[in-house]
C-alpha positions in Angstrom: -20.7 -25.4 -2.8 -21.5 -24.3 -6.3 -24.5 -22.6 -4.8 -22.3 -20.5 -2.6 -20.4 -19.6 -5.8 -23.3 -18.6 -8.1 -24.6 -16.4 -5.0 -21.2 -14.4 -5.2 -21.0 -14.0 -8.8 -24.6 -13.3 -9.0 -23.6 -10.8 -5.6 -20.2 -9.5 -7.5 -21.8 -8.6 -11.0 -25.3 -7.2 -10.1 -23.4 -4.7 -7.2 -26.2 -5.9 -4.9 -26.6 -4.0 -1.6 -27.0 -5.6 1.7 -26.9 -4.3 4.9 -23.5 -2.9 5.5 -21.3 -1.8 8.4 -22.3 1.2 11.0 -19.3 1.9 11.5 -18.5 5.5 9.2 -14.3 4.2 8.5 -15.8 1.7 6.5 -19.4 2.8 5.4 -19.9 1.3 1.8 -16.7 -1.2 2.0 -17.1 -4.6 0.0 -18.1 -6.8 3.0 -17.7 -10.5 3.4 -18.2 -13.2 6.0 -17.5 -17.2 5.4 -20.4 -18.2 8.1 -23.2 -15.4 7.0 -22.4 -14.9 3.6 -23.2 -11.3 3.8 -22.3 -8.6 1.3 -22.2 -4.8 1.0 -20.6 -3.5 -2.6 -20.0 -0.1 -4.4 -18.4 1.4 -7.0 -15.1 3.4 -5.5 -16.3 7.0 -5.2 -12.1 7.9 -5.6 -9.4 6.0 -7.5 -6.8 4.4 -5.0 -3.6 5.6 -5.1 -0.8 3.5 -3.0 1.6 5.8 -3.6 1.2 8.5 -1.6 2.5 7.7 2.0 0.0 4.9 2.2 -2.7 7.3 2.4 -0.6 9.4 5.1 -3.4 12.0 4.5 -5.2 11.5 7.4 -2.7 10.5 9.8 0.8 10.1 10.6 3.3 8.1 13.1 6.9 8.6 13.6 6.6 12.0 13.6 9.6 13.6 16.0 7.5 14.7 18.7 8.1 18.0 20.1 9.4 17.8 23.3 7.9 19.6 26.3 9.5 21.2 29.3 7.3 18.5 31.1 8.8 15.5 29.1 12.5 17.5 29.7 12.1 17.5 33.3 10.9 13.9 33.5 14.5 12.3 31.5 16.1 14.5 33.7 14.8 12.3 36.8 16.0 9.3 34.9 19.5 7.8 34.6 20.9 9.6 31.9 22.6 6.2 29.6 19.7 3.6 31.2 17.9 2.2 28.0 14.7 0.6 29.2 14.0 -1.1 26.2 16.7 -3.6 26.8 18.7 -4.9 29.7 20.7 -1.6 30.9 24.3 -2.1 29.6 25.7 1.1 30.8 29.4 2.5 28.8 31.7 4.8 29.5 33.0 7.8 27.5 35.8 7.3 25.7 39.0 9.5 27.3 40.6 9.6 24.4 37.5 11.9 22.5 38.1 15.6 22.7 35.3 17.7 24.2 34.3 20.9 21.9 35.8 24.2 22.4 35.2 27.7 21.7 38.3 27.2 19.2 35.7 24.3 17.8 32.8 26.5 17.4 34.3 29.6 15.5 36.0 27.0 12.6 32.6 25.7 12.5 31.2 28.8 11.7 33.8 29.7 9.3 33.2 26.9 7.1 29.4 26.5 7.8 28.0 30.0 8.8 25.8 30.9 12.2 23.1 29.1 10.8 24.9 26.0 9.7 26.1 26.1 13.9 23.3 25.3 16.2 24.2 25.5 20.2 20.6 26.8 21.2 19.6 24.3 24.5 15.6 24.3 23.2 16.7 22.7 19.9 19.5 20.8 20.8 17.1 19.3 23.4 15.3 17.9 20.8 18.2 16.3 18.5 19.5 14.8 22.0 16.4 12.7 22.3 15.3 10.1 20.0 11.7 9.4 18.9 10.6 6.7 21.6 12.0 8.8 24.6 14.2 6.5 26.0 17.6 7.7 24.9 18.9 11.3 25.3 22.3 12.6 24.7 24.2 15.9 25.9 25.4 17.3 23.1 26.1 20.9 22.9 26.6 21.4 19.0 24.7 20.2 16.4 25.8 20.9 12.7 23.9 21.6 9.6 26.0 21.1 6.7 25.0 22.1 2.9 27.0 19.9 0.6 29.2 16.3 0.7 31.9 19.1 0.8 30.7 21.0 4.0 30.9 17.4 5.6 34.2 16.5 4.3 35.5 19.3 6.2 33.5 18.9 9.2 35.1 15.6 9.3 38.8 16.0 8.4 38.4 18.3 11.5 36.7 16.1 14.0 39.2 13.3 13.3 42.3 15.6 13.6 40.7 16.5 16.9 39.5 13.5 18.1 35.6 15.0 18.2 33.4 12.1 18.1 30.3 12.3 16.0 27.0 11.2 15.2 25.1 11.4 12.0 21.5 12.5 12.5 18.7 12.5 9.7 15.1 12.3 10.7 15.8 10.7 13.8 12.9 8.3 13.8 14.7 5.5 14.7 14.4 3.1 17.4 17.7 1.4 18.9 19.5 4.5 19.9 21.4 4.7 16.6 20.8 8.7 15.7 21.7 10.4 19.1 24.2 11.1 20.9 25.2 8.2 24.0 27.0 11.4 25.1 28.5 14.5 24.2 28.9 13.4 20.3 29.0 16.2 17.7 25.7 15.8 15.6 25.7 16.5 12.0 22.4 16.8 11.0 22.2 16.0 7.4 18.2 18.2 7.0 19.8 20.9 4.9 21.3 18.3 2.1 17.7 17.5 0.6 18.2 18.6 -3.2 16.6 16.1 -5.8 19.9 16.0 -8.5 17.8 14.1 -11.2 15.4 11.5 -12.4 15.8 9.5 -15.7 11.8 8.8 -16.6 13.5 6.0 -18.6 15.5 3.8 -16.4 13.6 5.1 -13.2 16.8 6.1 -11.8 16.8 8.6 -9.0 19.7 11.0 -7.8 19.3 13.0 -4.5 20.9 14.1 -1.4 20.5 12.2 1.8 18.7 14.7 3.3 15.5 14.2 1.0 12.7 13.1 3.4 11.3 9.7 2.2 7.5 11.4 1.9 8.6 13.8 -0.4 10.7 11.8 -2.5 7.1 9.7 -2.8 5.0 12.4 -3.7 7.6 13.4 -6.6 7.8 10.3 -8.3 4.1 10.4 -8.1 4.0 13.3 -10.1 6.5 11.2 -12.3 5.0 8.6 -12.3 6.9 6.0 -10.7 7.1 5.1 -7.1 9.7 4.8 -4.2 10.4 1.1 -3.5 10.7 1.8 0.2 7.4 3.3 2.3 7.9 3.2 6.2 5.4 4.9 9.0 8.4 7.2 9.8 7.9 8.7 5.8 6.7 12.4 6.9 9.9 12.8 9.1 12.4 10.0 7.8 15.3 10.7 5.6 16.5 8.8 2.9 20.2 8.7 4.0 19.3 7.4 7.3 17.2 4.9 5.4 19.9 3.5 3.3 22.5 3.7 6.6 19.8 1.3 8.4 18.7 -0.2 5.4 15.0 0.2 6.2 13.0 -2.4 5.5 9.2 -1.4 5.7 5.9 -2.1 3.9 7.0 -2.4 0.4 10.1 -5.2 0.9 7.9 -8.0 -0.4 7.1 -6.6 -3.5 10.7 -4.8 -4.2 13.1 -6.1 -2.0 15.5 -4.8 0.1 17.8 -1.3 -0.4 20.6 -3.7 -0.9 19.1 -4.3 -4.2 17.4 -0.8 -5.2 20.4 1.3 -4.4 22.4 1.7 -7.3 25.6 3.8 -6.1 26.4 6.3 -3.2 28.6 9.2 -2.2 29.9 8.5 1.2 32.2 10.6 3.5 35.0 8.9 5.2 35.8 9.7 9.0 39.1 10.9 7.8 37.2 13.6 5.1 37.8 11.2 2.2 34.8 12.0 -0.1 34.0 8.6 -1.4 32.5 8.2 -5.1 30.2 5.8 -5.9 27.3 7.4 -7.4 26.6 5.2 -10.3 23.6 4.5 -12.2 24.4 1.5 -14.0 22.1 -1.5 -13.1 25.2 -3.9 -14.4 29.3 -3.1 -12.5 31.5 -5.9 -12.1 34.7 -3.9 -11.7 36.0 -5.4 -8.2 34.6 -4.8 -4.9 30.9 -3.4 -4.7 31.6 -1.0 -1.6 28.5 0.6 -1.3 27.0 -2.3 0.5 29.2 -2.1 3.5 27.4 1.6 3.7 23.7 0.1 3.6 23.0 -1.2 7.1 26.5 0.4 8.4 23.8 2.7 11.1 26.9 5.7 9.8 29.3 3.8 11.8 31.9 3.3 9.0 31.2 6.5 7.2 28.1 9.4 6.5 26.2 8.7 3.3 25.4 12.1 0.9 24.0 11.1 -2.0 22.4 8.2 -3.0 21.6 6.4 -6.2 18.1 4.3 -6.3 16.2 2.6 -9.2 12.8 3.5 -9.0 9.7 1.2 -10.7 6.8 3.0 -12.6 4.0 3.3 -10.6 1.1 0.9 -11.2 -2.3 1.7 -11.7 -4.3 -0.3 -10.1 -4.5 -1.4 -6.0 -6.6 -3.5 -3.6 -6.7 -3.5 -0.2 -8.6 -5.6 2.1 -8.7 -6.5 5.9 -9.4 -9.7 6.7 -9.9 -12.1 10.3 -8.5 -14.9 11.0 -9.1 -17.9 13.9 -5.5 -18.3 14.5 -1.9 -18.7 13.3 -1.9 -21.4 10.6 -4.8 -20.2 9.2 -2.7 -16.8 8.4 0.1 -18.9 7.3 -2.0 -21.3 5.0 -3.3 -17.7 4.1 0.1 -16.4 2.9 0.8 -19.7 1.1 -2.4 -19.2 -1.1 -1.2 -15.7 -1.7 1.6 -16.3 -3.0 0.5 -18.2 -4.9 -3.0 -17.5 -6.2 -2.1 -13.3 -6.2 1.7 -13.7 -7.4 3.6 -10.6 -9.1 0.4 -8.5 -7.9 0.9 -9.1 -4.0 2.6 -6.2 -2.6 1.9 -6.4 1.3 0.7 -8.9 3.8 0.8 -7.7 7.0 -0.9 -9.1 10.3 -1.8 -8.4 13.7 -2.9 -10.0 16.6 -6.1 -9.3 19.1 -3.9 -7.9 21.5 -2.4 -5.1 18.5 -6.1 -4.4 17.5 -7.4 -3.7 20.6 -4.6 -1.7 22.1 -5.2 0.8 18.7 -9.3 1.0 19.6 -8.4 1.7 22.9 -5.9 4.7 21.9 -6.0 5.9 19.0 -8.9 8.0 17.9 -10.8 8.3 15.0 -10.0 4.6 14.5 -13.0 2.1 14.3 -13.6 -1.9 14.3 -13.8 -3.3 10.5 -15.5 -5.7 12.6 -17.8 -4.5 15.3 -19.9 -7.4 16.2 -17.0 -9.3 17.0 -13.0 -9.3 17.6 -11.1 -12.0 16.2 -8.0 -13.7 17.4 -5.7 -12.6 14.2 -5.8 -9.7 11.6 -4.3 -9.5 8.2 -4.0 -6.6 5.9 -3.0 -7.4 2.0 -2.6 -4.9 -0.4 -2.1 -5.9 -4.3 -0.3 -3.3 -7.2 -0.6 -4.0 -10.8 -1.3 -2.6 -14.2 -5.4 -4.1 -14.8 -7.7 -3.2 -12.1 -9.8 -6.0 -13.9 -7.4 -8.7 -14.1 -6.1 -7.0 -10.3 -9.9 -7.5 -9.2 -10.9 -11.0 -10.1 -7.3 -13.0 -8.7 -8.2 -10.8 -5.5 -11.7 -12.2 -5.7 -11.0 -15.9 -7.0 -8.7 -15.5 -4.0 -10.9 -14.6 -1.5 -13.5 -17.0 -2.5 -11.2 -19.9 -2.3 -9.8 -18.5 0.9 -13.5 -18.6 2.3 -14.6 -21.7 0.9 -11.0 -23.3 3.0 -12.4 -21.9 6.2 -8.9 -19.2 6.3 -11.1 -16.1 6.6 -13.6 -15.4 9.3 -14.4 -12.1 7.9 -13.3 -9.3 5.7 -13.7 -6.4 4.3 -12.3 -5.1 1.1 -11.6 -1.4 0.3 -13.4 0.6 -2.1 -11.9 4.0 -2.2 -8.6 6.1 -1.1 -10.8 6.7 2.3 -11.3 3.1 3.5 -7.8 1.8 2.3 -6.4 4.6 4.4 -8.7 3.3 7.4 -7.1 0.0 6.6 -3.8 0.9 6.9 -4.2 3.3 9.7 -5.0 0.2 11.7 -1.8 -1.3 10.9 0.3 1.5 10.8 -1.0 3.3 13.9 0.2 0.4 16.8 3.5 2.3 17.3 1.6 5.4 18.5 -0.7 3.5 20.3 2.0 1.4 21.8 4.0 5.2 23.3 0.2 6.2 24.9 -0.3 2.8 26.5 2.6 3.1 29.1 6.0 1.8 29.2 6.8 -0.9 26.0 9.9 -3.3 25.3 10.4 -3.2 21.6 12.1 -6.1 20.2 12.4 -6.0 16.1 13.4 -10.1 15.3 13.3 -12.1 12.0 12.0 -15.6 12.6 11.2 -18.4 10.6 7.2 -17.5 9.7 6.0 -20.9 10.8 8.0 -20.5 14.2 7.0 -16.8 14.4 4.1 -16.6 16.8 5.4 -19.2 19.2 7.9 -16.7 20.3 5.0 -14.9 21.4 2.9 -17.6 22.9 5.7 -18.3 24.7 6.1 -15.1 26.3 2.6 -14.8 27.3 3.5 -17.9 29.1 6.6 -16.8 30.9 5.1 -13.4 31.8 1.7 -14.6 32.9 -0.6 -11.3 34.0 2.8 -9.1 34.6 2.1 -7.6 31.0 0.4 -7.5 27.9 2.3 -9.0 24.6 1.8 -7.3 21.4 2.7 -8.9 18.4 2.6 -7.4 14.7 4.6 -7.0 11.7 5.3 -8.2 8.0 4.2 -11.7 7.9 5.2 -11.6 4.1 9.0 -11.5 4.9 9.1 -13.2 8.5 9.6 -10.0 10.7 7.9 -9.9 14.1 7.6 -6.7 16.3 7.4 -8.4 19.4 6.1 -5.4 22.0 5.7 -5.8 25.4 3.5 -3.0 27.2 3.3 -2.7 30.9 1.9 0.7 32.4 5.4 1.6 34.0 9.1 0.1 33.6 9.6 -2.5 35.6 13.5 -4.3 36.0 11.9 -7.6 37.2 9.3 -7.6 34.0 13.0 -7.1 32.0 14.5 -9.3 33.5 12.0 -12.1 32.3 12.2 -11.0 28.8 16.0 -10.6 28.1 17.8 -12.4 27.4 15.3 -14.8 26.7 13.9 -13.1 23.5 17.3 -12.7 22.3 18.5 -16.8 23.3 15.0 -17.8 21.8 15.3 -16.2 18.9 19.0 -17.2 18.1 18.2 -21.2 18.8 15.5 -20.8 15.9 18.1 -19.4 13.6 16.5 -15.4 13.5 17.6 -12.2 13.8 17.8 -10.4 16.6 17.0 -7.0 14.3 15.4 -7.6 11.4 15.0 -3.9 10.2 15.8 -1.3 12.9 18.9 -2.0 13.4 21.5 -2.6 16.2 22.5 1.0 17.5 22.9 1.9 21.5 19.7 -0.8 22.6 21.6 -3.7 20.9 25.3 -3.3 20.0 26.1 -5.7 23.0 24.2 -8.7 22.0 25.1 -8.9 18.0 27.0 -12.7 19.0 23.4 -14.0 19.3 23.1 -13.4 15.4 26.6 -13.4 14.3 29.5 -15.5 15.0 32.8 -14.1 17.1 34.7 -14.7 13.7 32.1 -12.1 11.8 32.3 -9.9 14.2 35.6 -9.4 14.9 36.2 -8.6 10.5 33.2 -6.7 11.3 35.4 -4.9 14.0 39.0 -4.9 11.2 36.5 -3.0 8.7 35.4 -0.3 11.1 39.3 0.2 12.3 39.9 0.8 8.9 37.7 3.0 7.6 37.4 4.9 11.0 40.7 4.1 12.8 40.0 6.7 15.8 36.8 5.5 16.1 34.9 9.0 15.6 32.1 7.7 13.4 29.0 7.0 15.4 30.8 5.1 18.6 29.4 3.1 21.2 26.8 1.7 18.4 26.3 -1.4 16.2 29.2 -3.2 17.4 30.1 -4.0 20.9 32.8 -1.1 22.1 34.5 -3.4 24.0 36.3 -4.9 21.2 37.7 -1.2 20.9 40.2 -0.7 23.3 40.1 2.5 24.3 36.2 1.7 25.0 35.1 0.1 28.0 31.5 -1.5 28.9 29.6 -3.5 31.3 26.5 -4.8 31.7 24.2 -4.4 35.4 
């Protein structure tokens, strides 16, 4: 043993070179391997920066693809309401919502101007459909407003009308939650994307909701700070549809949730009410603290315009290393040691399973093995942020070596420049694209208890047998499983075998049925396997009184039959 540790100090300080990987995403990366001791080390030819998109450089996912007439023609052959990401629960239009009129249109116009009025079918073609392809609307208007005042209008109208309506930001989402189920207005929230101001001293951040989350990184780069939230979606993604879902993403370990960054927030009402709570103070005790029923709300209970956020100071220094695992407790004892041995610098630990890695070398390109010679049953990515790349450096390294020495790692590598972190990460980040150019996918978004996590998956293997492939990935660091199910077409019986079973399993092991993505359309019907009939029916009082005709994003997040004039049912 202490001869294994002299060799990798004696390795570490003297930057010997081994034989390193063939493999050009990695060329030059600090390599190790428990069993053959092997070593490859450089000095990073560029500085890492984690703040920047997570090295979006040289790719990005989520982007809102652009729809052609080929992809058109093929929802048209589908059954228009049919979500086949989840059992089919099929609604009805409300009778009671108005359908727009030329009458509509002009006061539209007059308060919003021709360009603020979109009703061209190419574009609205695109805003009808949301980013996986599985839901798509028939809206005929889509609205662009300019200011919290411009929306306050738009809705004082649509309630006196009865003009249901659906906020729309990126529209990168996955449930169904940002288009239309039918004929829904859309307010589109793009042209509201002004940065108000930013206090270098408390980190304190004041924009509109329209700010796409990318940009909002790349300026408090330039600050020098950095956005407490980083998804995949960040090139198309908006921050007020962010805060409305409360987006979890890469970053939640290290800074939490939006329910704790998000400092205040101007909201608009369904009635027009322009709602005020744009503070900045980090310390309000003054009664209720309303803006949380807004974060997570998916715009149901009213449209968020501004928003408030405490930023942190960006950090200097970042590590990021890929490493192989044998299986599931190994990752887990891995996370432990983490925790523990990496503390305040640990900023992401991700993981994904043989499945995930080889459906990404199969489809994406320009992607290529960390580890050619072999693959391995488990992958885990963990990124560190601090202040010292020294001090950063050797708790990574005591880390590893320990890690090693406990038989957790099979093999790693660690990255040595922006280049091969971004390789890193494109790995991780890249299985939703991967996922859309397999075939068909059922994507289920849970919370579980870490150490019952992957038997959810193992499980489902089981039950499916040969039927399809199971795809599991996600942020091991807060207990969130993207449970993916890829089959080469859409099959009802293949459904059939996963729901309700995913959503029974995971409510017996006290999960979530949405951990970060939200209820929407996919999952408004089967909220009772995560909340109980009492919390949903105050859910229910609270949207009746902050929207009492029911304009604000309907058919979504809660079930619509506990709204009268709503009616569902389920095939």
């Amino acid at each position: 043993m202490e001869d294994w540790r002299a060799t990798y100090r004696l390795l570490t300080h003297c930057k010997h070179i081994f034989h390193g990987r063939s493999s050009p995403n990695f060329h030059n990366s600090k390599r190790f391997c428990s069993s053959g001791r092997r070593y490859h080390f450089n000095q990073p030819s560029e500085p890492i920066n984690p703040y920047i998109g997570h090295y979006q450089q040289e790719f990005q996912t989520y982007k809102q693809p652009s729809l052609s007439l080929g992809i058109n023609q093929w929802y048209r052959c589908r059954s228009q309401y049919r979500c086949f990401a989840s059992q089919a629960t099929i609604i009805q239009r409300r009778p009671d919502f108005s359908t727009i009129s030329s009458e509509d249109v002009s006061y539209f116009k007059k308060i919003l101007g021709e360009r603020g009025v979109v009703q061209d079918e190419e574009t609205l073609d695109a805003v009808n459909m949301d980013w996986m392809r599985k839901y798509k609307g028939t809206s005929k208007l889509m609205l662009q407003p300019r200011s919290a005042a411009e929306v306050s209008q738009i809705l004082k109208y649509c309630s006196s009308r009865s003009l249901s309506v659906v906020p729309q930001g990126g529209n990168t989402g996955l449930v169904g939650g940002s288009v239309p189920a039918f004929d829904e207005v859309i307010v589109n929230t793009s042209h509201m994307n002004k940065i108000i101001s930013f206090d270098k001293v408390s980190g304190i951040l004041v924009c509109e909701a329209g700010c796409i989350l990318e940009n909002l990184i790349a300026f408090l780069d330039n600050q020098g700070f950095v956005m407490p939230l980083d998804l995949g979606a960040k090139g198309s993604c908006q921050i007020g549809g962010n805060v409305s879902t409360n987006a979890g993403g890469l970053r939640l370990l290290r800074y939490g949730s939006l329910h704790g960054s998000v400092l205040g927030l101007e909201v608009v009402l369904a009635n027009g009410t322009v709602l005020d709570m744009l503070g900045t103070l980090r310390k309000d005790n003054t009664g209720y603290d309303l803006k949380h029923l807004f974060i997570g709300s998916e715009g149901s209970l009213g449209i968020v315009t501004k928003v408030s956020i405490l930023t942190p100071p960006k950090l200097s220094s970042v590590n990021v290393c890929f490493l192989a695992c044998s299986d599931y407790a190994s990752c887990l004892k891995l996370l432990l040691d983490a925790k523990r041995k990496l503390g305040e610098i640990l900023s992401a630990f991700e993981f994904l399973d043989h499945d995930a890695m080889d459906l990404v070398l199969k489809h994406l390109e320009g992607v290529r093995n960390p580890f050619p010679s072999a693959m391995h049953n488990f992958y885990v990515l963990i990124e560190t942020t601090g202040s010292s790349e020294s001090y950063d450096r050797e708790k990574l390294d005591a880390f590893l070596l320990h890690s090693m020495e406990n038989g957790l790692i099979s093999d790693g590598v660690v990255a040595q420049d922006i280049t091969q972190a971004s390789s890193c990460w494109h790995i991780r980040e890249g299985i939703p694209e991967a996922l859309m150019k397999a075939g068909g996918v059922y994507k289920y978004d849970l919370s579980i208890p870490v150490e019952k996590l992957y038997d959810l998956v193992e499980e489902m293997r089981v039950r499916l047998d040969a039927s399809a492939k199971v795809i599991a990935y996600g942020h091991l660091g807060d207990g969130n499983l993207h449970l993916n199910i890829s089959t080469p077409q859409y099959d009802d019986n293949i459904l059939s075998q996963i729901e309700p079973f995913v959503y029974e399993w995971t409510s017996k092991h006290k999960g979530s049925i949405s951990a970060e993505h939200g209820l929407g359309l996919m999952k408004a019907n089967k909220i009772h396997y995560s909340k109980s009939p009492e919390t949903v029916q105050l859910m229910a009082s609270i949207k009746k009184l902050l929207d009492p005709n029911g304009i604000l994003n309907p058919y979504k997040v809660l079930p619509p039959s506990l709204f009268s004039k709503a009616e569902i049912y389920t095939e």
